[in-house]
C-alpha positions in Angstrom: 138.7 111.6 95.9 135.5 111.2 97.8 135.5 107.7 97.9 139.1 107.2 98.9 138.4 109.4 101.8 135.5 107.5 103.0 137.5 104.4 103.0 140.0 106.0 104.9 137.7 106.9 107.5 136.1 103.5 107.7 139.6 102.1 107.8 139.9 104.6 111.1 136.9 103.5 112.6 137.6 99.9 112.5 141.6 100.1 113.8 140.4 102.9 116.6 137.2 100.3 117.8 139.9 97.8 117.3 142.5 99.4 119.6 139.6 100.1 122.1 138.3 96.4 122.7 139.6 94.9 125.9 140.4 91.1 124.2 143.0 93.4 122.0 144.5 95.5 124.7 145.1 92.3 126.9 146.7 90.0 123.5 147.2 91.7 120.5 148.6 88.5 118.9 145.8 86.7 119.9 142.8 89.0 119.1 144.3 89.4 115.4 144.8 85.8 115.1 141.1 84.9 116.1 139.7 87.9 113.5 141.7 86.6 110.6 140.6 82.6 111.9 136.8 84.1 112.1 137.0 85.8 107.9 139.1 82.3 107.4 136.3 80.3 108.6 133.6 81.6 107.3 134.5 81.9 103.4 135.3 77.9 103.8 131.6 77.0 105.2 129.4 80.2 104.8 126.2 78.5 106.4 127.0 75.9 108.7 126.7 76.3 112.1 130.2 77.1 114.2 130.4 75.4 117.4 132.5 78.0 119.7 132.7 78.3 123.1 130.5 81.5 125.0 131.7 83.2 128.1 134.8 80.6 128.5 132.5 78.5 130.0 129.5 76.6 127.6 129.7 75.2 123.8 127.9 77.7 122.0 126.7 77.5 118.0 126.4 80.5 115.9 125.8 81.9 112.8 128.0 84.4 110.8 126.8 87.6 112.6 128.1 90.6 115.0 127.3 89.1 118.0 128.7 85.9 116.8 132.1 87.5 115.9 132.2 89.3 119.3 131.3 86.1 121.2 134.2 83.9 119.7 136.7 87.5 119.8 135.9 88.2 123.6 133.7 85.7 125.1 130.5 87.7 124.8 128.7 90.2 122.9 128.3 92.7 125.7 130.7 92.0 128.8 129.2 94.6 131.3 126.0 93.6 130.4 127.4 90.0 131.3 128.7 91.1 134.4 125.9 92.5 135.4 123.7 89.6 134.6 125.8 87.5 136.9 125.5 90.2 139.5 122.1 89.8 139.5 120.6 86.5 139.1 120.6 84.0 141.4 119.6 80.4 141.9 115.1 80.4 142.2 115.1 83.6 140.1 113.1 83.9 136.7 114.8 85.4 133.5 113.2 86.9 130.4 115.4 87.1 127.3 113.1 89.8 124.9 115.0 89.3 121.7 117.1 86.1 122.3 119.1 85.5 119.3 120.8 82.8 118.9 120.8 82.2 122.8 124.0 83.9 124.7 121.7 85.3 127.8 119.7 82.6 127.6 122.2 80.1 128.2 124.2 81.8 130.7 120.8 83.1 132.8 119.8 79.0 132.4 123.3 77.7 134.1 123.2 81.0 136.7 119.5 79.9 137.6 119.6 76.2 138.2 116.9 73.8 138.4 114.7 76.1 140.8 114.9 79.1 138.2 113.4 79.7 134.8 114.7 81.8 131.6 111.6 82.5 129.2 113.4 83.7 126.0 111.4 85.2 123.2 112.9 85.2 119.5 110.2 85.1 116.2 113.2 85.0 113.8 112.6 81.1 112.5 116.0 80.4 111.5 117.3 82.2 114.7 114.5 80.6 116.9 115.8 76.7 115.6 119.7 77.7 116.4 118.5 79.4 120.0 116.6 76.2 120.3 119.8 73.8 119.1 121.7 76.2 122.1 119.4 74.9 124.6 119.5 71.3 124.1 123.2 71.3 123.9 123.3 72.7 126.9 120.5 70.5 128.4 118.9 73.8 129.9 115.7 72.1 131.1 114.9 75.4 132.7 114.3 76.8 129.6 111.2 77.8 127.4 111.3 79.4 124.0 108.9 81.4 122.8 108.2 82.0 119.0 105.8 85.3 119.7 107.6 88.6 119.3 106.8 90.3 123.0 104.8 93.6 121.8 102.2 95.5 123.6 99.3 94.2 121.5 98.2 90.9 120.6 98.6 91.0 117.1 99.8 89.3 113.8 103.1 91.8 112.0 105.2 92.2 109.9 108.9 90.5 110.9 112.1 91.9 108.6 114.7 89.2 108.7 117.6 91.6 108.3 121.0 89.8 106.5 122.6 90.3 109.5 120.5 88.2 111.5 120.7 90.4 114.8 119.4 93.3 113.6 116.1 91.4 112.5 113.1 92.7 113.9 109.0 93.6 114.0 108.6 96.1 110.7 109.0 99.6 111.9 107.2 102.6 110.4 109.8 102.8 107.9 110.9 101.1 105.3 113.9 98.3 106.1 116.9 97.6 103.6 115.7 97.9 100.3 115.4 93.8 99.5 115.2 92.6 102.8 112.7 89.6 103.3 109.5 90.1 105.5 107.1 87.7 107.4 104.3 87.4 109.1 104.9 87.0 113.0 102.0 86.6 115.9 102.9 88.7 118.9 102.2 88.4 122.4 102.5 90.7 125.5 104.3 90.5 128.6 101.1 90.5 130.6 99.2 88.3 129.2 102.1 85.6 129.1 102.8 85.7 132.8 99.0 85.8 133.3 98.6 82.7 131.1 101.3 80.2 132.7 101.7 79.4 136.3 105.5 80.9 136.6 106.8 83.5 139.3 106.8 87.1 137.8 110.0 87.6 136.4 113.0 89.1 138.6 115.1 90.8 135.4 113.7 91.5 131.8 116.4 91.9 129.4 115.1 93.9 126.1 117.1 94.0 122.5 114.4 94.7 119.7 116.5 97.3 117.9 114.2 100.3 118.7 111.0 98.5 119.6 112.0 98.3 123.4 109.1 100.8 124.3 106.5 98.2 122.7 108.0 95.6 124.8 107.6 97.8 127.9 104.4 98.8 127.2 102.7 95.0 127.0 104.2 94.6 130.5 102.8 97.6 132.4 101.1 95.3 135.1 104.5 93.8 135.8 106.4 97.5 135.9 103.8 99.0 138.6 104.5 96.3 141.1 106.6 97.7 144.1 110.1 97.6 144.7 110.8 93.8 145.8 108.5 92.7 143.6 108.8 94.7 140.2 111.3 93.0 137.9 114.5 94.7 137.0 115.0 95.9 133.2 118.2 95.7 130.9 117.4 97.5 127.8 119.3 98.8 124.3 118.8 102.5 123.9 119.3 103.7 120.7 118.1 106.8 118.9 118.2 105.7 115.3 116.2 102.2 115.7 114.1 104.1 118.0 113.1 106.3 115.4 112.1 104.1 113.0 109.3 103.3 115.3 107.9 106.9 115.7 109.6 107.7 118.9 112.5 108.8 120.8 115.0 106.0 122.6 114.2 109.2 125.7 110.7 108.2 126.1 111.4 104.7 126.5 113.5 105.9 129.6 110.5 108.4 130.4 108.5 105.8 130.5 110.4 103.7 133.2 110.6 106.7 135.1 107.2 107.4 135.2 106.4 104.1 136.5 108.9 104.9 139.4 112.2 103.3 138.0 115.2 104.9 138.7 118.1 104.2 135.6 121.6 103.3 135.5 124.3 102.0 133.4 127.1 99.6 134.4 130.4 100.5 134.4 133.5 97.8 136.4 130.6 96.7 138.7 129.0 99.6 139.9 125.3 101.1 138.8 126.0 104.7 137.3 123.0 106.7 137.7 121.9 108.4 134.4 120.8 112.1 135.8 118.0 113.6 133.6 118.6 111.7 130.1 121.3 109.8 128.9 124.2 111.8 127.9 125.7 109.4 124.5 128.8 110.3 122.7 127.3 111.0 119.7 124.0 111.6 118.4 122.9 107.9 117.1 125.1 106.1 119.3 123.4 102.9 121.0 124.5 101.3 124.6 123.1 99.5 127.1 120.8 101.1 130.4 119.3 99.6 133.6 116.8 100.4 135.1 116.0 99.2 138.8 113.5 99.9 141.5 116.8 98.6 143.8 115.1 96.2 145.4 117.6 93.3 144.6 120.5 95.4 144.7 120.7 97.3 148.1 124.0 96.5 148.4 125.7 97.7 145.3 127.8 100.6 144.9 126.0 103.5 143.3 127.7 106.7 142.2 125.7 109.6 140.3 126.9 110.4 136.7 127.9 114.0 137.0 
């Protein structure tokens, strides 16, 4: 009876998130068609390669994965965080893609950037790294360099899960990973020491998706965070209490530690920055979204409305 009532809830959860996408409220039709041609797809070749298109704008090849699905459903993984990456970044302006996957924000940040820009995307995951690199040459981004290091705040050589679900791969936490999943040795490197290293511009926006390892991240890039507004880079960053705690912290001191290094933070909501008063008030306890956090300095001129 147990059992039956799980899968009813499950069932729930998936027709409720269903209902609640925006590719679904606009064409039902079509969002069921492209779910049924994704399952379809996939059970004929389960390891090659699909060639889709990202953002309704670039070819784009991915593996079977979440962010896969949600590219080829709705155009991207993330649409306000896509939004507010083409709010941001401009022609000249330098990108850093902590965690880049198979390559959607790299991509996009390459074409937004132009010739005079540059997008530094950082992904130890071998497989992963090869398709991100396969992204880039197909979209001849020669403003691009790909990193093999995982960004950390040491230089060091750790352990690397590569989770079946290739997005949720990442540096080994202080607790176990799924019982069976395959570890590596990966060399890290931080933020600091790479910008100190190559003669690039400091980077305008740092986008970080480690699944709970984001305060590592921010940490090897102090030097970068206490420059002053118009010069300190701008950080997109997941925030989510469950991977965070497999780390040995809370997803709130990650935000505390922005803060204290005299970021304000925001989410994005329709095109605005929504300021996040005191910590981040989530839906439910372990749920995970997307945060900003700015010193303003690019953004003087965008909306901003306290979150009450």
């Amino acid at each position: 009876m147990r059992r039956g009532n799980i899968r009813k809830d499950n069932l729930r959860n998936k027709i409720t998130t269903l209902l609640q996408r925006e590719d679904f409220r606009q064409n039902p039709a079509r969002a069921v068609f492209r779910r049924v041609a994704w399952r379809a797809r996939w059970s004929l070749y389960p390891r090659r390669p699909w060639l889709i298109r990202a953002h309704d704008e670039f070819p784009f090849f991915t593996t079977r994965s979440g962010s896969g699905a949600l590219i080829y459903y709705q155009g991207s993984s993330e649409p306000e965080i896509a939004d507010f990456v083409r709010h941001v970044l401009k022609p000249g302006m330098v990108f850093v893609d902590v965690g880049a996957h198979q390559g959607e924000y790299t991509v996009l940040a390459s074409k937004l950037l132009g010739c005079s820009g540059s997008v530094h995307a950082f992904e130890p995951h071998p497989g992963i790294g090869e398709l991100l690199r396969r992204n880039v040459r197909l979209n001849e981004c020669s403003n691009v360099v790909v990193c093999s290091e995982a960004a950390w705040d040491v230089e060091a050589v750790l352990g690397f899960e590569l989770n079946p679900e290739s997005s949720l791969s990442a540096v080994q936490g202080e607790h176990q990973g799924i019982l069976g999943t395959k570890t590596i040795e990966v060399r890290t490197m931080t933020l600091d020491r790479y910008f100190a290293n190559h003669s690039v511009a400091k980077p305008n926006l740092i986008k970080v998706d480690v699944e709970g390892a984001e305060l590592h991240v921010l940490r090897g890039a102090t030097s970068l965070l206490v420059l002053p507004p118009g010069q300190a880079p701008a950080v997109v960053f997941e925030y989510g209490p469950s991977n965070a705690r497999r780390f040995g912290y809370a997803a709130d001191d990650t935000v505390g530690f922005l803060r204290k290094h005299g970021y304000a933070v925001y989410s994005w909501h329709r095109g605005e920055l929504v300021c996040m008063n005191g910590s981040p008030t989530l839906p439910r306890v372990d749920s995970t979204c997307n945060l900003i956090a700015t010193k303003l300095s690019l953004w003087t001129s965008s909306k901003l409305r306290d979150r009450q």
